[in-house]
PDB file with SEQRES, HELIX, SHEET and CRYST1 records, atoms N, CA, C and O in Angstrom:
SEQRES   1 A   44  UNK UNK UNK UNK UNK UNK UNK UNK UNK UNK UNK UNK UNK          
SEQRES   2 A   44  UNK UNK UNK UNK UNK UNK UNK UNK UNK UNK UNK UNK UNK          
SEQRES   3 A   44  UNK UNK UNK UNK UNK UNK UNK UNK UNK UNK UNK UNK UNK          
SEQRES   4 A   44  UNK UNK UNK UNK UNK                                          
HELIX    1 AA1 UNK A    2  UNK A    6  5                                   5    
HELIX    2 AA2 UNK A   25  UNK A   34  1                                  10    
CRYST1    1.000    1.000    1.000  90.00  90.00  90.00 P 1           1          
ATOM      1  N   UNK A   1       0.819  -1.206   0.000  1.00  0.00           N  
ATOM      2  CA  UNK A   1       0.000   0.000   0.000  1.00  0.00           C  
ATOM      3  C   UNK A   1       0.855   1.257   0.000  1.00  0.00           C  
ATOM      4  O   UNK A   1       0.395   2.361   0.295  1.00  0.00           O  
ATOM      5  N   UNK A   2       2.390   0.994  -0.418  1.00  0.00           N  
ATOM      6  CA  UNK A   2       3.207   2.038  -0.161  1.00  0.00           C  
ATOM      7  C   UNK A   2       2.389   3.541  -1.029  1.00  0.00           C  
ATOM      8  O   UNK A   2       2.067   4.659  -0.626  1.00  0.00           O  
ATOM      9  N   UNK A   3       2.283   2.762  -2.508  1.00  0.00           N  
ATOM     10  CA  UNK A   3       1.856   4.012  -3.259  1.00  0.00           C  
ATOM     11  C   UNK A   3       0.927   4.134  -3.663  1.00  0.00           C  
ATOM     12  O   UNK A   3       0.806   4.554  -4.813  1.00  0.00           O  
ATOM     13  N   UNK A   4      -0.407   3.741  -2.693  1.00  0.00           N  
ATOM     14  CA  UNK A   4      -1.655   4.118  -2.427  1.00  0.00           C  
ATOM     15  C   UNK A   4      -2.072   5.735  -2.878  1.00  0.00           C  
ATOM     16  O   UNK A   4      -2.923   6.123  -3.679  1.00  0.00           O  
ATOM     17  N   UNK A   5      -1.227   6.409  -2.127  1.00  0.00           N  
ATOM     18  CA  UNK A   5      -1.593   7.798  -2.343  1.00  0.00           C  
ATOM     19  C   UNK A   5      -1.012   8.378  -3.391  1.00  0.00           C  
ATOM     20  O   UNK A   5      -1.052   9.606  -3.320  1.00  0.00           O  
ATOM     21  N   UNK A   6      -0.366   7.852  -4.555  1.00  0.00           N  
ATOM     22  CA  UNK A   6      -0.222   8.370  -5.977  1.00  0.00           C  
ATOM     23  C   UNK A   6      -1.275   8.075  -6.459  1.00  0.00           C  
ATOM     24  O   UNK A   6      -1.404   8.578  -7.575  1.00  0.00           O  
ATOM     25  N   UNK A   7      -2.166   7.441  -6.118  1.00  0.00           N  
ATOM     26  CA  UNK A   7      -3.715   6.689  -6.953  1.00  0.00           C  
ATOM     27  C   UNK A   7      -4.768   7.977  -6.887  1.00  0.00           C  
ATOM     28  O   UNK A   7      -4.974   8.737  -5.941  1.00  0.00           O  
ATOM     29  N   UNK A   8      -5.237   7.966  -7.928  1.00  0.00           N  
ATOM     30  CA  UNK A   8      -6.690   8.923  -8.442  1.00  0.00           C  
ATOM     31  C   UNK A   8      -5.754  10.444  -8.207  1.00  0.00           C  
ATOM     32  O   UNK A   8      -5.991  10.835  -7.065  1.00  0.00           O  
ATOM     33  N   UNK A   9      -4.829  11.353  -8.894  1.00  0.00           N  
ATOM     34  CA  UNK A   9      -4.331  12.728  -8.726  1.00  0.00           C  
ATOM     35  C   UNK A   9      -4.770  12.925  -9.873  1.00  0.00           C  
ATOM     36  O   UNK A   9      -4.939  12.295 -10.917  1.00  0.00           O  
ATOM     37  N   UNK A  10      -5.012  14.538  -9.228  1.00  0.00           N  
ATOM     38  CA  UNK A  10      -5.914  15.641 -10.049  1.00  0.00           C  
ATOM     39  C   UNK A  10      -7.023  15.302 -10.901  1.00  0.00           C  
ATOM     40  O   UNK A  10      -7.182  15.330 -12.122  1.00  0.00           O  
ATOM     41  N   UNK A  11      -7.826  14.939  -9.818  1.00  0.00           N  
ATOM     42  CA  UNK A  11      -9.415  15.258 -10.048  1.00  0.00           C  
ATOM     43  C   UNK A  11      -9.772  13.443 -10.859  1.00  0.00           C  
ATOM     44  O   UNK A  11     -10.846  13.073 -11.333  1.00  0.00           O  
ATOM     45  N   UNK A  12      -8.770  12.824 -10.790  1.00  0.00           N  
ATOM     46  CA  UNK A  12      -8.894  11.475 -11.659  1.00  0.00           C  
ATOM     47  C   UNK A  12      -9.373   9.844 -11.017  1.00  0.00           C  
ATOM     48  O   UNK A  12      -8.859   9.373 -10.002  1.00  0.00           O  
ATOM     49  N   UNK A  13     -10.064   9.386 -11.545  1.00  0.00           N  
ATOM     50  CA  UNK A  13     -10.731   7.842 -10.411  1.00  0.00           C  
ATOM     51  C   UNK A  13      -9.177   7.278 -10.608  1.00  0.00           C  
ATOM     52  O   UNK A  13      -8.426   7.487 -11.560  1.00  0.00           O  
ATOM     53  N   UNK A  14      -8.951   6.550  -9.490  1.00  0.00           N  
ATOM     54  CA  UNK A  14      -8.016   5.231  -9.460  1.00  0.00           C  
ATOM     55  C   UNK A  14      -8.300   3.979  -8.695  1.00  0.00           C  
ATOM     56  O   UNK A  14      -9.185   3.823  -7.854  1.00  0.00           O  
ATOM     57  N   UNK A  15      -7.681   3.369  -8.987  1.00  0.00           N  
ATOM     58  CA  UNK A  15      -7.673   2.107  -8.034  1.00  0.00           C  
ATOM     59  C   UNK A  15      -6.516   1.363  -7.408  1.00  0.00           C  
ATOM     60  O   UNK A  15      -5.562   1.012  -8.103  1.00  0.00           O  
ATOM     61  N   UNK A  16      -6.570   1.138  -6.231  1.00  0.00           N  
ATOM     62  CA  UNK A  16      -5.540   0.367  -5.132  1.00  0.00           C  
ATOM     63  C   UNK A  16      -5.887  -0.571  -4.683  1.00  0.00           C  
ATOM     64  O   UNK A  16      -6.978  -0.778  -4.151  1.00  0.00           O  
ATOM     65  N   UNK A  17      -5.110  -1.209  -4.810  1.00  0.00           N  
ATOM     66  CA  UNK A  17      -4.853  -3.077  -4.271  1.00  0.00           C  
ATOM     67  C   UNK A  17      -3.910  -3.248  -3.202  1.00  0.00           C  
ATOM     68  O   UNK A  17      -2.786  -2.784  -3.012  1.00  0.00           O  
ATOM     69  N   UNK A  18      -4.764  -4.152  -2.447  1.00  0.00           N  
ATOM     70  CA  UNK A  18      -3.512  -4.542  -1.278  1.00  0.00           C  
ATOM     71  C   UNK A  18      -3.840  -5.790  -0.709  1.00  0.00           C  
ATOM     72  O   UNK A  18      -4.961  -6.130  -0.330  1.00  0.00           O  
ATOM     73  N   UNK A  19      -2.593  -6.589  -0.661  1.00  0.00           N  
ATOM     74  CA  UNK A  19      -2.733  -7.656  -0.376  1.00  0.00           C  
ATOM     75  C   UNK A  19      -2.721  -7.994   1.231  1.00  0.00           C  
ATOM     76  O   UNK A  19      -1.900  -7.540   2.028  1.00  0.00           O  
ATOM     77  N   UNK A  20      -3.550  -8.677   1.467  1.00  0.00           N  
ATOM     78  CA  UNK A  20      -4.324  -9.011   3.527  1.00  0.00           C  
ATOM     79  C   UNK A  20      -3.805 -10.320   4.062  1.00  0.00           C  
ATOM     80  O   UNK A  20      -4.505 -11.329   3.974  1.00  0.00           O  
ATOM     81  N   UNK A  21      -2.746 -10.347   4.550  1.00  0.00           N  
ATOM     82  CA  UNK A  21      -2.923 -11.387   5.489  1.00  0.00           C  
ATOM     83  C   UNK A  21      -4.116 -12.029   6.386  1.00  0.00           C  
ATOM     84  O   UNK A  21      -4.783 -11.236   7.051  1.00  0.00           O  
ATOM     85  N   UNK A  22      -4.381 -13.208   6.439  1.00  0.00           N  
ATOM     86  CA  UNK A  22      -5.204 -13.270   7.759  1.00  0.00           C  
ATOM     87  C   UNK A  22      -5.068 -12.356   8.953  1.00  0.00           C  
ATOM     88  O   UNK A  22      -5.947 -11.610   9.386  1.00  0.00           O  
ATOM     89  N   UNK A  23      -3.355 -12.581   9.617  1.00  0.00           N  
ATOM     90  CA  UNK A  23      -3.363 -11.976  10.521  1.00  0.00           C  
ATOM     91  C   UNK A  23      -3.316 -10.438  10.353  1.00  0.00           C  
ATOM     92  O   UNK A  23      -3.535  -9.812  11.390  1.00  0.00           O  
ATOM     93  N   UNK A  24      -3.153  -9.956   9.607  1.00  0.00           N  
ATOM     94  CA  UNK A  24      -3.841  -8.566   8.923  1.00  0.00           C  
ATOM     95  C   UNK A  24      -5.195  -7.780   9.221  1.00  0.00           C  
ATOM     96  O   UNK A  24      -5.401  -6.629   9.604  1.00  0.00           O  
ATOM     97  N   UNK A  25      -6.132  -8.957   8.866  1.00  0.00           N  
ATOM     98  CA  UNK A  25      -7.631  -9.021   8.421  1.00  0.00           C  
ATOM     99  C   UNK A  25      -8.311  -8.328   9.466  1.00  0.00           C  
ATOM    100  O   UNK A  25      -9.422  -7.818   9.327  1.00  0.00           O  
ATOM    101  N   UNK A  26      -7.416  -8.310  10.853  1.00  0.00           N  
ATOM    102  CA  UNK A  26      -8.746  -7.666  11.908  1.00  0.00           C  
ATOM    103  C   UNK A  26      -8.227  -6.184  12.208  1.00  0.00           C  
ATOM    104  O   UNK A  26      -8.519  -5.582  13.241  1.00  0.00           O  
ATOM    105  N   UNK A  27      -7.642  -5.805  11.464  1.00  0.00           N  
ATOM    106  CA  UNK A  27      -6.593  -4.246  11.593  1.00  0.00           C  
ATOM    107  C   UNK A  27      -7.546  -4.005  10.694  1.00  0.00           C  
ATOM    108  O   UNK A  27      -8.657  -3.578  11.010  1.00  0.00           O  
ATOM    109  N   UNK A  28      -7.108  -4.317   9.244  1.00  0.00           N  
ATOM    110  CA  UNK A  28      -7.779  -3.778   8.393  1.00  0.00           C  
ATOM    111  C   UNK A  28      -9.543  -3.356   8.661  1.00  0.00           C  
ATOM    112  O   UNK A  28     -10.144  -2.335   8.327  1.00  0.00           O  
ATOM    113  N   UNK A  29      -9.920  -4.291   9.216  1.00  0.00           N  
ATOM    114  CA  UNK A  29     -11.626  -4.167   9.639  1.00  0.00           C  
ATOM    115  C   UNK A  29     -11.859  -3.089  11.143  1.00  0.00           C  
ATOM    116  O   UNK A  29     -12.925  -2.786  11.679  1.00  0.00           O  
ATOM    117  N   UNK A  30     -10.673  -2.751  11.472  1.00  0.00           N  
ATOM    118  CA  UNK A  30     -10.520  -1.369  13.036  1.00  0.00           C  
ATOM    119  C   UNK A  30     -10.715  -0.548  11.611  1.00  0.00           C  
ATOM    120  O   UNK A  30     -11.738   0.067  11.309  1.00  0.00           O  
ATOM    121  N   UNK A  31      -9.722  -0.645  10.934  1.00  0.00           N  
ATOM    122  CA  UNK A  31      -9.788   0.623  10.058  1.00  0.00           C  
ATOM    123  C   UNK A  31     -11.121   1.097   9.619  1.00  0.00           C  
ATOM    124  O   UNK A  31     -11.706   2.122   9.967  1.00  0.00           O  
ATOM    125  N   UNK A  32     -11.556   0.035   8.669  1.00  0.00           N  
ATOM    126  CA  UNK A  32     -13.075   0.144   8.293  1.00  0.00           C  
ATOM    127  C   UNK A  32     -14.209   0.937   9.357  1.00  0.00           C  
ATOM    128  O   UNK A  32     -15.092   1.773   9.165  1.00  0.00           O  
ATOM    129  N   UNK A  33     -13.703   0.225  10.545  1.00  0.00           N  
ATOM    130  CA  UNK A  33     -14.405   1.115  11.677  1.00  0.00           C  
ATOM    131  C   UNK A  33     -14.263   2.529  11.930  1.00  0.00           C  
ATOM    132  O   UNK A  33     -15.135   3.390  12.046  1.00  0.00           O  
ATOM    133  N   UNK A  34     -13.309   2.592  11.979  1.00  0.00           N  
ATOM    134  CA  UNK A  34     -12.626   4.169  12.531  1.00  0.00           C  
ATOM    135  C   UNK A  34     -12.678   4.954  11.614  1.00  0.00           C  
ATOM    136  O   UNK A  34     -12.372   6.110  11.902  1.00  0.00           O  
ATOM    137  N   UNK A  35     -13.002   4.713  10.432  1.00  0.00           N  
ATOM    138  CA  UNK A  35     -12.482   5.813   9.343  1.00  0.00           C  
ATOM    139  C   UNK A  35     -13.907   5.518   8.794  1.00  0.00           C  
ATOM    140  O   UNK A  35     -13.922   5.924   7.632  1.00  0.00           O  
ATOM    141  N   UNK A  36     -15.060   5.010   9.118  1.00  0.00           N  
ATOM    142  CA  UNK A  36     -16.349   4.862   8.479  1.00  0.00           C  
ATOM    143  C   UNK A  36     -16.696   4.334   6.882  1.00  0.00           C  
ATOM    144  O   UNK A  36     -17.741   4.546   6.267  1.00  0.00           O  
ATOM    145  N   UNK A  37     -15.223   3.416   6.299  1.00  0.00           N  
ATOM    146  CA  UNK A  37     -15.809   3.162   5.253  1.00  0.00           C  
ATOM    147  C   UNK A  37     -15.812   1.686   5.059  1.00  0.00           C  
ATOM    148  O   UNK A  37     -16.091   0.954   6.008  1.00  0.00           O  
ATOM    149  N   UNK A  38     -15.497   1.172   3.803  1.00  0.00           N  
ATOM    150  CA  UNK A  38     -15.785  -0.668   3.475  1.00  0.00           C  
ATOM    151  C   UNK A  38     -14.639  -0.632   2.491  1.00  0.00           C  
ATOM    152  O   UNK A  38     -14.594   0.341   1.740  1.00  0.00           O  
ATOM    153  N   UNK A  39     -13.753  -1.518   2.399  1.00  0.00           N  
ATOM    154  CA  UNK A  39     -12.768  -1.972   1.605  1.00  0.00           C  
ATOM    155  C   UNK A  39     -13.588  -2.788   0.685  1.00  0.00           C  
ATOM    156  O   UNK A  39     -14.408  -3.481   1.286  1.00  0.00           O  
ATOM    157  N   UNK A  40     -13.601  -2.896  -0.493  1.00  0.00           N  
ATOM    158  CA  UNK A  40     -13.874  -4.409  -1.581  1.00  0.00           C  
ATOM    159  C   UNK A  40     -13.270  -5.660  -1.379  1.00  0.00           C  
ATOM    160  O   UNK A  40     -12.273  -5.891  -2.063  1.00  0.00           O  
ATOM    161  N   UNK A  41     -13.565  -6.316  -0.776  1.00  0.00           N  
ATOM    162  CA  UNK A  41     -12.863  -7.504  -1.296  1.00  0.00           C  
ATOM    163  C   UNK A  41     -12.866  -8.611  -2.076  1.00  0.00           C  
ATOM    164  O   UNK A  41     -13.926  -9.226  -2.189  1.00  0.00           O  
ATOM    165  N   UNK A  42     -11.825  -9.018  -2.678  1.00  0.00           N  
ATOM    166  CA  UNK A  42     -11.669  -9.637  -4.127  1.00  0.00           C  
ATOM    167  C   UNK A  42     -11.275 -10.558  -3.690  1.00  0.00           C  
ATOM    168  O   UNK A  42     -10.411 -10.478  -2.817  1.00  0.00           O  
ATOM    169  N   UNK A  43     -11.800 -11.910  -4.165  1.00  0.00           N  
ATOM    170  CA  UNK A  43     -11.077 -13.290  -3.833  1.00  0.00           C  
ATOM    171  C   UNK A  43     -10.708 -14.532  -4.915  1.00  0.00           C  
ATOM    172  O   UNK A  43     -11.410 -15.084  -5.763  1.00  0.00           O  
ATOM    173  N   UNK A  44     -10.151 -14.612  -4.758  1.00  0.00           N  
ATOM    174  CA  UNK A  44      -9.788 -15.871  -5.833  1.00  0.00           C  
ATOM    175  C   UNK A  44     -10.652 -17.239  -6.034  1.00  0.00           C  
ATOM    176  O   UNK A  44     -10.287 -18.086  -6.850  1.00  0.00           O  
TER     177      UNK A  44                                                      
END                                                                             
């Protein structure tokens, strides 16, 4: 997720990918909490 924040500049849609560990998975979902939004997730 280093260069997350080069994604969508000046006024443009983008998209960011990041790959989740399990042990990852329950950080990522505080986040979702705290910051009020929903990640996509894509699965194989």
């Amino acid at each position: 997720t280093h260069r997350s924040g080069r994604t969508a500049r000046a006024g443009r849609e983008g998209v960011s990918m990041a790959f989740v560990t399990a042990f990852e998975r329950k950080k990522l979902m505080d986040y979702e909490k705290t910051l009020g939004i929903s990640f996509e997730r894509i699965r194989e």
